[in-house]
N, C-alpha and C positions, 0 to 999 in steps of 0.2 A: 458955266451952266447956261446961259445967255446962247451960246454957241452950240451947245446939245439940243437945246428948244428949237434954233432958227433950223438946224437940220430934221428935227422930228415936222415940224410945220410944214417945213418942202415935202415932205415924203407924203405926208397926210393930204398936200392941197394936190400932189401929183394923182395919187390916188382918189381924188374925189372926182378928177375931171377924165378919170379912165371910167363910162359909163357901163362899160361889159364886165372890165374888174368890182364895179358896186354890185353888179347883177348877183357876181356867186359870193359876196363877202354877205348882204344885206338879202335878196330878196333870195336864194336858191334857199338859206337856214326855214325861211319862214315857209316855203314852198313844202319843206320836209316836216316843218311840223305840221303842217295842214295836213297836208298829206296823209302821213302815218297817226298823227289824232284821229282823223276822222274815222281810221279804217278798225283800230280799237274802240273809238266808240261803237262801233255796230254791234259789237256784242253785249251790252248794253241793252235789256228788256225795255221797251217803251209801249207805251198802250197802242194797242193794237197793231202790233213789229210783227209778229207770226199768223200771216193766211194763211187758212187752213179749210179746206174742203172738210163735208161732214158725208158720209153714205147712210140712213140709217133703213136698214131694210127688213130689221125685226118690227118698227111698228106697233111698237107698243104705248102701252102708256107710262111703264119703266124707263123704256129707252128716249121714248120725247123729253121725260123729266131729266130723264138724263143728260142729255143734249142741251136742255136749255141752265142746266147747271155747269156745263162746260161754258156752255155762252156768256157766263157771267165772269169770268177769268178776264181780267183787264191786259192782258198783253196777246189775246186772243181776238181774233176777226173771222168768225166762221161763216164759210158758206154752205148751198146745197147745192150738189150737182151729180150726176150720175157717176158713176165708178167710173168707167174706161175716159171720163172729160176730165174726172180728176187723176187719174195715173198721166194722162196726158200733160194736164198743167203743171202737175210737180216736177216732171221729166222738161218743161222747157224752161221750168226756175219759174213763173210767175205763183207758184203756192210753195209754201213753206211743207207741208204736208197734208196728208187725208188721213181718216178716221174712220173707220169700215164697223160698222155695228152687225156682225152677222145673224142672221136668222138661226134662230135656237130653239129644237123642239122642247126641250128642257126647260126652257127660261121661268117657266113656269113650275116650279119642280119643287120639292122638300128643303131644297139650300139656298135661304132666303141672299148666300154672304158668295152665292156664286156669283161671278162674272160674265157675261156674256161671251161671246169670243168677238174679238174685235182684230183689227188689224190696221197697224199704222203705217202709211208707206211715205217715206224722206227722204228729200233731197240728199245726195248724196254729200254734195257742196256743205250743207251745214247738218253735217249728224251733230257738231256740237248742242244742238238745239235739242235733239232728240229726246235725249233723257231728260228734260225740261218738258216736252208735252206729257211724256209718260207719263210721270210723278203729278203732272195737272189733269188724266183722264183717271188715274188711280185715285187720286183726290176725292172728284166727281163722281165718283162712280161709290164709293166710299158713304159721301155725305147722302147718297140717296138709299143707301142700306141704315144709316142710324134714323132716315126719316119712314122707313118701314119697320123699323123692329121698336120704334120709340112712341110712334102712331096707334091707338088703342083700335081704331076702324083698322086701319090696314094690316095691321099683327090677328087680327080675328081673321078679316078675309082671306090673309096668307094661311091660318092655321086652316081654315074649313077647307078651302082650296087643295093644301097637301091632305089632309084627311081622307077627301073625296077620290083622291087618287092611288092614297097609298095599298088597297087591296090588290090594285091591278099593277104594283112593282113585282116584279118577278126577282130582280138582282139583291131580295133582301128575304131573310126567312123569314116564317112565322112568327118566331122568339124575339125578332127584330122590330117585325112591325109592331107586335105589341104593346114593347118597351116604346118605341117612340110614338106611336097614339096616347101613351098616357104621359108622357113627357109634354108634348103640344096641349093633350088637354090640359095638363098644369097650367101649362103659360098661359093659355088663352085665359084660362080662371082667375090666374094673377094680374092679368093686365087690365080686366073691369075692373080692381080693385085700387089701382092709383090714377093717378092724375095725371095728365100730359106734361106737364112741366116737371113730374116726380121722374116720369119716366126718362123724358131726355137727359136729369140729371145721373140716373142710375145706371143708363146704358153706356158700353163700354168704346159707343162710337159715337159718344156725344162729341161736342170740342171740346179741343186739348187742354187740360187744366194748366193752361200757361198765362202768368201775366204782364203785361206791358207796361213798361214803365219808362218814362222822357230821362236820358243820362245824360249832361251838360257838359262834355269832356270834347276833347278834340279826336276828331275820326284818323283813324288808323288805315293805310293805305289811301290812292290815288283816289281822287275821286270823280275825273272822267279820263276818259282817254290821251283826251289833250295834257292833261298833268302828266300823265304815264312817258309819252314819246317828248314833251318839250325841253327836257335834259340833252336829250340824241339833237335837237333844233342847234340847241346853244353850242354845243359842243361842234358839230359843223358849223356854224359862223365863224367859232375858233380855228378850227382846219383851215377854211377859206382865206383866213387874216396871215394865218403863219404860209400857207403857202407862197398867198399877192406878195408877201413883203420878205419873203426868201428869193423867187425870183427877182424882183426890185433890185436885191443887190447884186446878182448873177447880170440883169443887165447891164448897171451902171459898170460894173465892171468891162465886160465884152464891147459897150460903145464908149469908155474913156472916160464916163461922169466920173468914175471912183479914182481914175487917177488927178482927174481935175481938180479934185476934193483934197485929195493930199496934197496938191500942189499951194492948196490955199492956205492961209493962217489958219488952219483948223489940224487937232493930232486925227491922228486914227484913231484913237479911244474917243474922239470926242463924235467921230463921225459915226460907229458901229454904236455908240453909246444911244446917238438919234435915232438911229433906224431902229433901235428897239424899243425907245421910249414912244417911238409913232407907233409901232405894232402894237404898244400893250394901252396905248389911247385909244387906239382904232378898235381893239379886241374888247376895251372896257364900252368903248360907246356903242358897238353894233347889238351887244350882249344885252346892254340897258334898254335900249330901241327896241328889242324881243320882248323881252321880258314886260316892258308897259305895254303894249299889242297883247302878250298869252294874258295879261292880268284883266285888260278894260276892255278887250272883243272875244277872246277864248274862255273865259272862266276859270284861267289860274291862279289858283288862290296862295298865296305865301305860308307856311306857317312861322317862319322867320327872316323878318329882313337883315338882319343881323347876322344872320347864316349865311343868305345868299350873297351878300356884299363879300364874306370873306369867301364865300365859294368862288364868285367874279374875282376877286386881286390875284389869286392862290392861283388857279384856271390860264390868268391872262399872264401870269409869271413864268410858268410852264410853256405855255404853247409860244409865249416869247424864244427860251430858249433854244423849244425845236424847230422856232424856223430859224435863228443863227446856224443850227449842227446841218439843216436843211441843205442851205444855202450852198454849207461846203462839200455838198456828193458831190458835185461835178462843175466843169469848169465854163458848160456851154448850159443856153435858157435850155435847150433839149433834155438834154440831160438831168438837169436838176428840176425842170418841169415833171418829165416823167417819171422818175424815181422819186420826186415825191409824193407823188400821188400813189405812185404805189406804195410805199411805204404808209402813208394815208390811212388807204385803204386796209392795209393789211390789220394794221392799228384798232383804225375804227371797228372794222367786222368783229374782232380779238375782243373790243372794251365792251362792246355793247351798245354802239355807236350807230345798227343798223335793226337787229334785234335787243329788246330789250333785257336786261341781267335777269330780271326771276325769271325767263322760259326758256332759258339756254338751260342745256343738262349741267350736270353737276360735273364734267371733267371740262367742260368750257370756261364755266366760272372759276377753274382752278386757273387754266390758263391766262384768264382775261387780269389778274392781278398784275400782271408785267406790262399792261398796257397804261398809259396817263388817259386813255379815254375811260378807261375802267373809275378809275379815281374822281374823274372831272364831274361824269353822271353822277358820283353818288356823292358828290359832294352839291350839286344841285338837286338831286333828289334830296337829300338828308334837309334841304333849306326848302321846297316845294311840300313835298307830305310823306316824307317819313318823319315830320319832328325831331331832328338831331336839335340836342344842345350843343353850344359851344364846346365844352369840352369832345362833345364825339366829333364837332367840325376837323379837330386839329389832324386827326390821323391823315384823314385825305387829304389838308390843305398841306400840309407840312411835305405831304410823300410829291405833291405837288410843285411844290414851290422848291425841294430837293431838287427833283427833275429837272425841272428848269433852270436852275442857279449852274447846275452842272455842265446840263448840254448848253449853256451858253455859253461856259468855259470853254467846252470843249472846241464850239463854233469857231470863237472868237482865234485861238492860237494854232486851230488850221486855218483863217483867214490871212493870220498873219504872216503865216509860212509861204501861203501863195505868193505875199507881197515882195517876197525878198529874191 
């Protein structure tokens, strides 16, 4: 054992003093979760995330109310600016969108529950966004129809208003107008009759009979971005480690260490035995280093450390293995450099190592079962914030730690065929 260790220690202090091999084992993982965290954060509402240009060229005292009831949407920042400054600005990306109130000889008209006509024009870049302001001018536009039909002044003024007009509609008969003058003078009769506060409660566009209430439970799904992508982080640190230390042994080989090695009182099991017990050190330590950085400067929050410990042994058992079966593609660095990386790659694109598992279509995620990057993510998602219990740990860890056990057999007795 004594002799496993002094070989695992060589390898580790070789590796610490190669400062370009640290770069992709330690800083390129952290580089990638910066990276892709931040760029799913963005989708992410924050106060005041969408500028948005305002037109409003009707001018009324509906559409002012209206506008300043859009204004009060806290993930909104509106301005005013002429139309053709704001089709301008949204086309060079510095507005999120504009808001076109058009002039309405109607607005004024018998349908208290019309809508103006407005016009919204979007960045193309972020239509995601789009049905999000919708759903906040329909809102707005909404809450200023329940404070005209709820309002005992403004339901009278509305009602005398269409009255005054209604002779000189042409697009309604006779039979028509008459039923609906005595319908309006209903209301307006009924409306002196309650109370402001009767009325908002009876109107059908008061707010929503819904109640809020504080649930003490743990939240289900990710909860920023950086949780989402820091699976994909760790899992590339891992790739970085199996690669560094599958070449490792291609070199020793091609400049003589490996036979120097056998020439020493040391077996070949005790030597192949080292090189993986320093990968799966190096693989355990680079992982723990992340993981305290996502926890104390990103805001990833654990829902089990008990999870993610065995997601880390399970993870670093595995990628142990595929950099022994690595090692033996080929018999030169070239070789086994470049075919691992592609293999890598091919791996990681497959796991969900570059985009992440829930937005890959559904014949991806069929494929991606055959890959150990598939397993590795959900097995640190399952310990980050899907809340796996242990028992659901075992499926990943076990298909994990399989994997590995295997391709390091496999490593091991085509290394040993080289030797002979």
């Amino acid at each position: 054992m004594r002799a496993v260790l002094t070989m695992a220690l060589k390898d580790i202090r070789l590796l610490w003093r190669d400062k370009f091999g640290l770069f992709w084992v330690i800083v390129f993982p952290l580089l990638m979760a910066l990276f892709f965290g931040s760029i799913y954060s963005i989708g992410e509402p924050s106060a005041g995330s969408m500028r948005v240009a305002v037109i409003d060229q009707q001018q009324s005292e509906e559409s002012r109310a209206f506008v300043a009831q859009l204004g009060e949407k806290e993930v909104l920042r509106l301005v005013e600016m002429p139309l053709e400054q704001a089709r301008q600005q949204v086309q060079l990306g510095h507005l999120t969108a504009y808001v076109l109130i058009k002039q309405d000889a109607d607005s004024d008209g018998y349908n208290p529950l019309a809508m103006p006509p407005m016009e919204i024009g979007i960045d193309p870049a972020r239509r995601a966004e789009a049905g999000y302001l919708r759903g906040m001018v329909t809102e707005a536009w909404f809450q200023q129809v329940s404070g005209r039909m709820t309002n005992t002044d403004k339901a009278k003024e509305w009602v005398d208003g269409t009255l005054a007009t209604l002779d000189d509609d042409t697009s309604m008969s006779a039979e028509q107008r008459t039923i609906l003058k005595a319908l309006l003078g209903d209301y307006a009769q009924f409306m002196t009759t309650v109370e402001p506060t009767e009325a908002q409660a009876a109107s059908p566009f008061g707010q929503a009979n819904v109640d809020q209430v504080e649930v003490a439970v743990s939240r289900q799904g990710a909860r920023s971005g950086f949780e989402i992508t820091f699976p994909q982080a760790l899992t590339w640190a891992l790739l970085a480690c199996t690669l560094t230390f599958a070449l490792s042994i291609v070199t020793e080989r091609t400049r003589g260490t490996y036979l120097r090695l056998r020439i020493a009182p040391v077996s070949r099991a005790q030597i192949l035995a080292g090189k993986g017990l320093a990968c799966f050190f190096t693989a355990l330590g680079v992982c723990f280093m992340l993981v305290v950085v996502g926890v104390a400067i990103l805001g990833v929050r654990l829902e089990s450390v008990a999870a993610m410990a065995i997601a880390l042994l399970a993870s670093a058992v595995c990628f142990v293995g595929l950099m022994m079966l690595i090692s033996v593609i080929g018999r030169t660095e070239q070789a086994v450099g470049g075919a691992g990386w592609a293999v890598m790659l091919v791996v990681s694109m497959a796991g969900g190592g570059m985009v992440p598992l829930f937005v890959m279509p559904s014949w991806m995620r069929a494929i991606s079962n055959v890959s150990v990057v598939k397993w590795a993510i959900v097995a640190f998602e399952g310990a980050i914030w899907r809340g796996f219990t242990l028992g659901q740990m075992m499926l990943p860890a076990g298909i994990l730690v399989a994997v590995g056990l295997t391709a390091y057999a496999v490593g091991v007795a085509v290394l040993m065929r080289f030797d002979r």
